[in-house]
N, C-alpha and C positions, 0 to 999 in steps of 0.2 A: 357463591362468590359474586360480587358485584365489578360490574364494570373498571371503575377505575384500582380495585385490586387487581382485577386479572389482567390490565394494559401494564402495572408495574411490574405485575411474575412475568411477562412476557420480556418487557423491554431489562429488566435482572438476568433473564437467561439467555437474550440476543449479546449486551454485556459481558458476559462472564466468556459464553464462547467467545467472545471477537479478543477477550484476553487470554484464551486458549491459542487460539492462533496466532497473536502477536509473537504468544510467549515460544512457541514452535518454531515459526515461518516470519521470523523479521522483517524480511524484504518481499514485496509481491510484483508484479510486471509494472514494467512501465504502463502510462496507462495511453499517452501519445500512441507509439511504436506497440503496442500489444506484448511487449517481449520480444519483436524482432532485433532490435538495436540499430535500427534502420528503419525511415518510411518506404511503404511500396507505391511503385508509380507502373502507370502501361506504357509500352512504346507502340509504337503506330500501329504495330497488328492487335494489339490490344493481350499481348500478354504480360504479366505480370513481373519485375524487376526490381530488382533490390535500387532503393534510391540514396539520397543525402542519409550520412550518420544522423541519429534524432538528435535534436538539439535540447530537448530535455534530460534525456538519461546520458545524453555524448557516448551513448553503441553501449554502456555498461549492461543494458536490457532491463534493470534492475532497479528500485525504489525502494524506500524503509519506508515502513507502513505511518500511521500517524498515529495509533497506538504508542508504538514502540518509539516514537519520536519523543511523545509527551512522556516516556518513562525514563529515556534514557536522560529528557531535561530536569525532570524530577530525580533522578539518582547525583546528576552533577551537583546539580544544589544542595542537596543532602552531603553530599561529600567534603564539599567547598565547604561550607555550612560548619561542618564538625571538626575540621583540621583544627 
């Protein structure tokens, strides 16, 4: 096989799994907050404390992938589309 065959089997089977996973697990962590639904901050002694709700996810903890973003914009159109 030669190179730029085997960078497109590669990047075909990184593809297919990342539509494996959308197609499973729509939503991934926030990526701000990690999934806490909140930033962490230290107070003085230097332990660790739940801080302000994230102001990106607003505490849901939760995000839709971009995958599953671009599919669900592609099914609307398809929809609208064919009434």
């Amino acid at each position: 096989m030669t190179l730029p065959t085997l960078a497109i089997a590669c990047l075909t089977i990184v593809t297919i799994c990342y539509i494996g996973l959308c197609a499973v697990s729509p939503f991934g962590n926030c990526r701000r907050c990690r999934g806490f639904g909140y930033q962490l901050k230290k107070d003085r002694r230097g332990r660790v404390r739940p801080g302000k709700t994230c102001r990106r996810c607003h505490g849901d903890r939760k995000r839709i992938r971009v995958g599953r973003h671009l599919f669900n914009v592609a099914a609307r159109l398809h929809r609208d589309g064919t009434r």
